[in-house]
N, C-alpha and C positions, 0 to 999 in steps of 0.2 A: 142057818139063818136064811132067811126067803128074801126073794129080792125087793119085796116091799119094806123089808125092817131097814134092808140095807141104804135102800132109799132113803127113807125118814130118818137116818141116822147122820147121813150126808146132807141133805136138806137142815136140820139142828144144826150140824157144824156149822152149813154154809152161813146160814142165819147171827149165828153165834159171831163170829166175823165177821160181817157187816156190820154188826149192832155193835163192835169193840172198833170197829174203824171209826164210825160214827160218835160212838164218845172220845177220840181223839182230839178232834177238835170243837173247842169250847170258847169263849167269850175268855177267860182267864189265861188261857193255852196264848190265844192271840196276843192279851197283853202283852204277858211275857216276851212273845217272839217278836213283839213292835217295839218292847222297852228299850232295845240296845238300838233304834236306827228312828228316825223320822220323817217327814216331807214322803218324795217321792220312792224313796227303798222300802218306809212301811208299805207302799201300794201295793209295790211289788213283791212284798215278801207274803200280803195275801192274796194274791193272786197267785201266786207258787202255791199256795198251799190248799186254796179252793182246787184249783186245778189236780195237786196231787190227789185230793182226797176225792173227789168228783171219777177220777178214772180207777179207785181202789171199788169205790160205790160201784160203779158198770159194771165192773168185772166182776163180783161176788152175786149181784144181779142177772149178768147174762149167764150164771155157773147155774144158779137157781130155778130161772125162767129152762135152760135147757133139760134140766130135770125134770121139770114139769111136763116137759114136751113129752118127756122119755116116758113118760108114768101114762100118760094119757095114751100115747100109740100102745103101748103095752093091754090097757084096760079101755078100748074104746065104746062099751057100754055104759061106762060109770056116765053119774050126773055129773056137770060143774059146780056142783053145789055141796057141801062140808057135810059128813055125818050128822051135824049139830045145828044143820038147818039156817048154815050161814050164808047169804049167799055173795057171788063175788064180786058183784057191785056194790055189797055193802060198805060201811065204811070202814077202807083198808089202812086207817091213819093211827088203829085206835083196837082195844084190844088184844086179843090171845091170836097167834098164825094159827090157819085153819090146818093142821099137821094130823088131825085125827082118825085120819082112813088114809086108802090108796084115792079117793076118787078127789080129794082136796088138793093133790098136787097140783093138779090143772090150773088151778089159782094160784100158786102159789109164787110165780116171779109174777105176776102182778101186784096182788100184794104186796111182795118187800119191795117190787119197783115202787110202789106208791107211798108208802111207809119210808123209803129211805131217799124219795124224791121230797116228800116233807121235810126232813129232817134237812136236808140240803137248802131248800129254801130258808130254814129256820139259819140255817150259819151264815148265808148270803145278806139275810137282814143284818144280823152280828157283825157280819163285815164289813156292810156301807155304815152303821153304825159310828163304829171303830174310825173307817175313813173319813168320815163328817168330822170325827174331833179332831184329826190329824190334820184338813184340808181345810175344814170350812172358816176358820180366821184368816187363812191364805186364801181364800177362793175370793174373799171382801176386800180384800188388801191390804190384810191386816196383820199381826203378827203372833205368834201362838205365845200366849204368855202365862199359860199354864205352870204352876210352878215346878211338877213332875218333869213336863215335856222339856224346861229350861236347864233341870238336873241334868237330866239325858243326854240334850247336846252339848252341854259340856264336859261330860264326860266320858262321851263318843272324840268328842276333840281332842279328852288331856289323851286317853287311848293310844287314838291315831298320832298324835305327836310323840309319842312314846314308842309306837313302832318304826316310824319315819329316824330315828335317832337308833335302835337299837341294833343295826350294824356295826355303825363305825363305834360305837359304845362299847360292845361286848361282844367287837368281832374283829378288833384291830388290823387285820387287813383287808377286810370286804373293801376300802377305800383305796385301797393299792390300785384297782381296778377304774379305768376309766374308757371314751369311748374310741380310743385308738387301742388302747391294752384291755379287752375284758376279762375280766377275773379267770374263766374258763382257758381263754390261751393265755394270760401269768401264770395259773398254774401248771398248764401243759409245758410251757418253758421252762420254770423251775426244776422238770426232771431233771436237767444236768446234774443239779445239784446232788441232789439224790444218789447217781452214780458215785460219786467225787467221794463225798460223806462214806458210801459204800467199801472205797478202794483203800482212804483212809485208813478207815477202821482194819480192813483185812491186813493191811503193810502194819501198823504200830501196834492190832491189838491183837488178836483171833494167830495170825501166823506169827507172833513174835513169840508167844505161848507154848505154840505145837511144835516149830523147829528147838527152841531150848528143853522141851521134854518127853515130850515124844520122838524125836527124832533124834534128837543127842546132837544138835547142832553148836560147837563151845559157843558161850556168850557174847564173846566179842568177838565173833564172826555176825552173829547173830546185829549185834549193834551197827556192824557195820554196812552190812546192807538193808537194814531199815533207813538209815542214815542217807542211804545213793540219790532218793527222789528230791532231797533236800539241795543236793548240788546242781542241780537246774531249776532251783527257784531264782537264782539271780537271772537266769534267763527272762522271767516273766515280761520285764521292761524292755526286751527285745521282739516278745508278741504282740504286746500290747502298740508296739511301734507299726510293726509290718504289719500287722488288724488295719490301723490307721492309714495307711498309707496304701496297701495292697490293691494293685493294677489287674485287673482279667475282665474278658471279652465277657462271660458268665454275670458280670454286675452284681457280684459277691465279696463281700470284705471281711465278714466273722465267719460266715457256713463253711469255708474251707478247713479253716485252723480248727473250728469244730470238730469239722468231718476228721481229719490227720488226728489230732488230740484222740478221739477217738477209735481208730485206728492201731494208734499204739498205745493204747490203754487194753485193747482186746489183746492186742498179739502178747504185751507183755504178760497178762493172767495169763492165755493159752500155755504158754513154754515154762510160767513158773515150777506148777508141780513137778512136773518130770528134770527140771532145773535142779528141784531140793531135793529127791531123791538119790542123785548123783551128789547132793553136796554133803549128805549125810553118809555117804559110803554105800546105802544101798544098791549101787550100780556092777553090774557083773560084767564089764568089758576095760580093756587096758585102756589106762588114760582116764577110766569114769571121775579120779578125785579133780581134773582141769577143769574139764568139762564143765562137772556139777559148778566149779567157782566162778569160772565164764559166763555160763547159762544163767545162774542165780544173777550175778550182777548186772547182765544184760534185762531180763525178766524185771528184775528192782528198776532202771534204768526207764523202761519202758514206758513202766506203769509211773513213774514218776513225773516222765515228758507227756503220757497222753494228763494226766490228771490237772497239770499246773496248763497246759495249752486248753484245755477243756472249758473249765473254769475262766481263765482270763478270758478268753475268746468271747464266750458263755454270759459271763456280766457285763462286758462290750456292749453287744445284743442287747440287752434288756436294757443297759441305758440306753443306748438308741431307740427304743420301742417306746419305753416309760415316759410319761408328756416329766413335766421338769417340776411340777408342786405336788405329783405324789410319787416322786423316786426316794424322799425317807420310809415310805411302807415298803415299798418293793424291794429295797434293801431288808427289811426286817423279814420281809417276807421270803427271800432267797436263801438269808442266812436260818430262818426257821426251817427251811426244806432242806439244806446241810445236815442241821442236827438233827432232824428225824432219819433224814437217810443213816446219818452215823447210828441213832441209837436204833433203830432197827433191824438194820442188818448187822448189828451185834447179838442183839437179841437171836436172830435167825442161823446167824454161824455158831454160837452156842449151841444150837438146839440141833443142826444138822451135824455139828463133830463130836456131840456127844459121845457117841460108841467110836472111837476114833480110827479105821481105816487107810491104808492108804489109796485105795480105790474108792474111799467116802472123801478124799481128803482134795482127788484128782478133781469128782462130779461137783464140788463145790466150787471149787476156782473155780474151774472153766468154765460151771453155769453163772458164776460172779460177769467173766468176761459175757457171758452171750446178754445176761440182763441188762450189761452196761450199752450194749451196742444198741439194745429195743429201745431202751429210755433216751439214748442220746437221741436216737433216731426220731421217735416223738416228737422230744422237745425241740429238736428243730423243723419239721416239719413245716411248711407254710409258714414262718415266723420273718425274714428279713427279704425286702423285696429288694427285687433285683434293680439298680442304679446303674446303667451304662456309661453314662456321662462321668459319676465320680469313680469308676474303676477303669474309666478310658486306659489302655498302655500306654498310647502316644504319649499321654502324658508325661512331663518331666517326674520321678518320684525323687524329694528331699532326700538328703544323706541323715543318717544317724544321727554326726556329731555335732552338721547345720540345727537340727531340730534340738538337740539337748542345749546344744550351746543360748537358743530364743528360748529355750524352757528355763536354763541356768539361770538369766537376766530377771525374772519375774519373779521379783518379793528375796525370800532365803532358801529355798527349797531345800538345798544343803542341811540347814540346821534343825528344817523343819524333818527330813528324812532321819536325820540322827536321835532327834528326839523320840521318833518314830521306833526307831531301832534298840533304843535304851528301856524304853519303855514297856516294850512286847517280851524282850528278855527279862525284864524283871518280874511280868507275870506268867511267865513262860517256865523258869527255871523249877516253879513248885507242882507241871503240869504228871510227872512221874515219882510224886512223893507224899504230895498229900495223903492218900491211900495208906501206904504202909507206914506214915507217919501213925496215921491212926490207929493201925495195926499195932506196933510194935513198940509207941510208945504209951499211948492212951489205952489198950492192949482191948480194943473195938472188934466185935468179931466179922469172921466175912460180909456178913451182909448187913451188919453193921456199917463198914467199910463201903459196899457198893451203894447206901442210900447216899454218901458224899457225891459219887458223881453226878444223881440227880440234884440234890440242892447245888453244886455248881452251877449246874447248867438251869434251871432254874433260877437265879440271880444271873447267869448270862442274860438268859430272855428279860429278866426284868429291866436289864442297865440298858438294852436293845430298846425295847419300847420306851424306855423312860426317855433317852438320847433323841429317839426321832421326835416323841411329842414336844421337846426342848428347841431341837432343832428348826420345828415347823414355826414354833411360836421367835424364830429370832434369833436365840441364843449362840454367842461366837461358837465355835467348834474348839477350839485351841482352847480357851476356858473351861468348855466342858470336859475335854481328855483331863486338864489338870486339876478338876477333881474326882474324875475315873483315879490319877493318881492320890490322891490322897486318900480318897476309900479306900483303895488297893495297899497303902500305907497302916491304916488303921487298922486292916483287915490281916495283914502277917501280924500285928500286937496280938492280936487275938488272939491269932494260932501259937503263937510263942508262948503266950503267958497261962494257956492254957493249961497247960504239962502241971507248972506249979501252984495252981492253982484246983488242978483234978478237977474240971469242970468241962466236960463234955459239951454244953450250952455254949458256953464261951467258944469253944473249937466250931461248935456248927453254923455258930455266928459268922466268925470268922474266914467259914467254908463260904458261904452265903455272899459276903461283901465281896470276897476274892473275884466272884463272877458278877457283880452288880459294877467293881469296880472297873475289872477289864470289859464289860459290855462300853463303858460309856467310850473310855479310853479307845477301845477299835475306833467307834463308829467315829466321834470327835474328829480323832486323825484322819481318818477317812474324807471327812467332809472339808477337813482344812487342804488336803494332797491338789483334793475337786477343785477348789478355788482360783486355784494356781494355772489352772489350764484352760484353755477355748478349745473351742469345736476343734482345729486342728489337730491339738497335739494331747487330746484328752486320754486316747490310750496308752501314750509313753508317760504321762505324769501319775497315772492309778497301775500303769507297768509296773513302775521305781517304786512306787508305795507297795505292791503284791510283794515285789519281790525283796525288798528289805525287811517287809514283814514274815515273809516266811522262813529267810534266812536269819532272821532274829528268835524265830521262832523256835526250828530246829536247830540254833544253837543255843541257845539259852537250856530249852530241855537237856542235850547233854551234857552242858556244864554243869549243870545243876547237879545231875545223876555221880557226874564224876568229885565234883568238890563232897558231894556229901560222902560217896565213899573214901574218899582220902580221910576227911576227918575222923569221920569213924576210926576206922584204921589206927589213926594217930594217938586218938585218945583209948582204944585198946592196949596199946603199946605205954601210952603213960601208967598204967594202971586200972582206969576204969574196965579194960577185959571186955565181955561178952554182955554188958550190963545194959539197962534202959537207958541207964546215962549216958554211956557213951554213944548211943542210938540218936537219944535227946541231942549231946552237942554236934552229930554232923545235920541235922535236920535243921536246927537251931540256927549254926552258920550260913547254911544255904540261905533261911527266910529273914538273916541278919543282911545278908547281901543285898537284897530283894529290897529292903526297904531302903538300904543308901543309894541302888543303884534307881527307885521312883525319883530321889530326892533330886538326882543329878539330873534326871527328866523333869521334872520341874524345875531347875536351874536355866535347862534350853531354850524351855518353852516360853519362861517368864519373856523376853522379849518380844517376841511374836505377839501375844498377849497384850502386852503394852502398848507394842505400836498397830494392833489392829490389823496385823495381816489376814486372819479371816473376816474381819469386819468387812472389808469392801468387797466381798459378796456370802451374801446367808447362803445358809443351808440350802435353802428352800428357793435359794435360785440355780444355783450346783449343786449337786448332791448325785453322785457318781458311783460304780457298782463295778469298776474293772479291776479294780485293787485289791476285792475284798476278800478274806485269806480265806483258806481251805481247810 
């Protein structure tokens, strides 16, 4: 190929695109792209587009005109004038491009400069055009009363009103966020959570697993030190005090107990693994069987004090941060970052113990502890500023039983705490049975089985949300927990009468209510604990509440675990033997318990209820985050 074809060949393209830029924009083209806006953004949006198209035209022209140059130094004898006797003055607006020899290049960015300078003028009429319909009622003083134009902006409006709304619509905590909290550090705060849900899961799920089967650890050892982090949840109302009150030069009152909390959350993962090794007999030195029971319990211990300090400290902070009409999101919002942390890093410790190891078994703790340290790290970062003045030392700090005894006086807190405590164990006790209820009497397969825990938790998050938008609009807190209980009521019928009834519908129903009913029930109590307290004594009042809630918590679960085995048992020995029935009757009594034991929760609560003791402050003037269990 000579380099004259090759020219002429690239010369057609260049042409070719220009002329496909050029019909890009049309009179029709513009409507369209004026129909969705009016007034002064249609100006603008053809003035964007004249401009766009205006510097597409140059540059496919100054590609053209340089080729021309090229063709011409090449051949500097040719005419300026077309094989065809055209010449290049003539008129270049109209007709066939002179492309028929080497010696027509020399015209030829003239040409399509003039041709696609035409054509430009021709859109620039189109445009003022366009702008005269859009301006010219406006330019008189007038008002465009077009009946198109009047579609348009109203339907630019309902639009825009529609995206204005669809955060807090179909983003239920985008509003969590405001301009002392922006959504970017709530969320960098909320790692703690994360951690927490993390540590959780690996102490009740992931290692409660591996040491009863893998490792041959007996069972009720196995119970028993999952059981140990639960004996310093009465402590929480003792952090949540010193948070409150805590004295240092530093002008820090939660970043400490953070920082400690986290501290002995690392150190306890660090020592676990090689703890359970030595508690499984793997150890090859005299003494390893103490050891290992020491190590293990101290390890459980550990993790138990950094998790419950963590946490209390943790939503201290974030009430303090949160302005006070949007701490019901930021609760949902804390508690949503919980259960993902939980169902996550389950997902993840499945997936990493798969092939199970004890050197896979070591990299996993101890990467558990180092991720807990990064994230705690994070989420506290730049988050609580430093206060000189209220951590002064000089100052006098209150006594314990001074501060409990002004918190005792205010409303019934006693009765409200016990209702609190009745209430959490009666949805508490079915937190280790549902499952193999399923199992073994509904005879549900594995995974069958594990969609239960998502529809739990799924009706958790709905009673969650449902609770704060209740909460924001008004509604007492103590009325709302007491129909968290009576769903939570309806909801064991379901799972009872299921069995006789062979109706799996009814069971998932019933799955469903059980978390819709305790969603409302936490928060409810939660927000009534809030009411009881001021600024001063707000961490020792969601302390007491943390911490009866999670000693209601973990012991409900093992009550639960143990009455169902005794009955079982029992009714094997009556005769029922090894059968579903006798399965059915301890599973049965456990969710028979549950429901006498709502009802005496609502026995407690009715007075409260009556006389309005969350009445005299909403939700949505307290509404508190130091309590909120783990």
């Amino acid at each position: 190929m000579t380099r004259e074809t090759r020219s002429r060949i690239l010369a057609q393209l260049w042409v070719r695109r220009a002329q496909q830029a050029a019909r890009q924009i049309d009179v029709d083209g513009l409507k369209q792209r004026l129909g969705t806006m009016v007034g002064d953004r249609g100006l603008e949006t053809l003035g964007d587009i004249g401009r766009r198209s205006d510097e597409t035209v140059r540059r496919w022209a100054a590609k053209a005109d340089s080729l021309a140059r090229r063709v011409q130094k090449s051949e500097p004898g040719q005419e300026k004038t077309g094989t065809d006797g055209v010449s290049s003055t003539e008129d270049a607006t109209s007709g066939p491009l002179p492309l028929g020899g080497a010696s027509s290049f020399a015209d030829l960015g003239r040409v399509l400069g003039d041709r696609l300078q035409s054509r430009l003028n021709g859109w620039a009429e189109k445009a003022n055009d366009l702008a005269a319909i859009v301006q010219g009622p406006a330019a008189h003083g007038g008002d465009i009363n077009d009946p198109l134009m009047d579609k348009v902006r109203k339907a630019g409006g309902t639009m825009s009103d529609q995206w204005q709304t669809l955060a807090p619509k179909y983003l239920p905590f985008a509003d969590a966020a405001s301009d002392d909290l922006p959504l970017n550090r709530l969320l960098r705060l909320s790692l703690f959570q994360i951690s927490v849900g993390m540590a959780m899961v690996l102490l009740t799920g992931t290692l409660n697993r591996v040491m009863v089967v893998e490792m041959g650890v007996p069972t009720w050892l196995v119970a028993t030190m999952v059981s140990l982090p639960i004996l310093f949840a009465p402590f929480r109302v003792l952090i949540g005090f010193k948070s409150d009150t805590y004295r240092s030069f530093l002008g820090w009152r939660r970043v400490p107990f953070i920082w400690m909390g986290s501290l002995a959350q690392f150190g306890g993962l660090a020592l676990m693994p090689f703890a359970l090794f030595l508690l499984s007999g793997d150890g090859r030195v005299v003494g390893s069987g103490l050891a290992g029971y020491v190590g293990a319990a101290l390890a459980f211990l550990l993790v138990g004090i950094g998790l419950h300090t963590t946490q209390t400290a943790g939503l201290a902070l974030a009430t303090d941060l949160a302005p006070e009409k949007s701490r019901p999101r930021v609760v949902a919002l804390l508690y949503v970052m919980l259960l993902v942390g939980m169902m996550g890093s389950s997902v993840m410790f499945g997936l990493l113990l798969e092939d199970f190891t004890q050197v896979k078994l070591i990299q996993v703790i101890q990467g558990a502890a180092v991720v807990t340290m990064i994230l705690n790290m994070i989420a506290l970062w730049k988050q609580e500023v430093r206060n000189t003045v209220l951590t002064d030392p000089t100052v006098a700090q209150p006594s314990f039983a001074e501060t409990w005894a002004a918190f005792y006086e205010k409303g019934q807190p006693l009765r409200l705490l016990l209702g609190l405590g009745i209430g959490t164990a009666a949805f508490s006790m079915q937190d280790v049975l549902l499952e193999p209820y399923g199992g073994q009497v509904l005879g549900l397969s594995v995974s069958g089985t594990t969609v239960l825990t998502a529809m739990l938790a799924a009706g958790t998050l709905a009673g969650f949300a449902l609770a704060a938008k209740l909460l924001d609009r008004g509604t007492d807190p103590i009325r709302l927990a007491s129909v968290g209980a009576v769903i939570g009521m309806a909801a064991f019928v379901c799972v009872l009468i299921a069995t006789p009834m062979s109706s799996l519908m009814v069971f998932r129903v019933g799955t469903v209510l059980i978390g819709l009913g305790s969603g409302l029930f936490a928060v409810g109590m939660l927000t009534a604990a809030m009411s009881l307290a001021d600024d001063g004594d707000a961490g020792l009042a969601l302390g007491a509440w943390g911490a009866v809630q999670a000693t209601a918590m973990g012991g409900g679960t093992l009550v639960g675990g143990f009455i169902r085995d005794m009955v079982t048992a029992l009714a094997g020995y009556g005769g029922l033997g090894h059968s579903p029935a006798a399965s059915y009757a301890g599973y049965g009594v456990v969710y028979l318990i549950e429901i006498v034991l709502l009802i005496a929760t609502l026995a407690v609560l009715f007075p409260l209820a009556r006389d309005g003791l969350a009445g005299r402050k909403r939700s949505r003037d307290r509404f508190g985050l130091t309590g909120f269990p783990g």
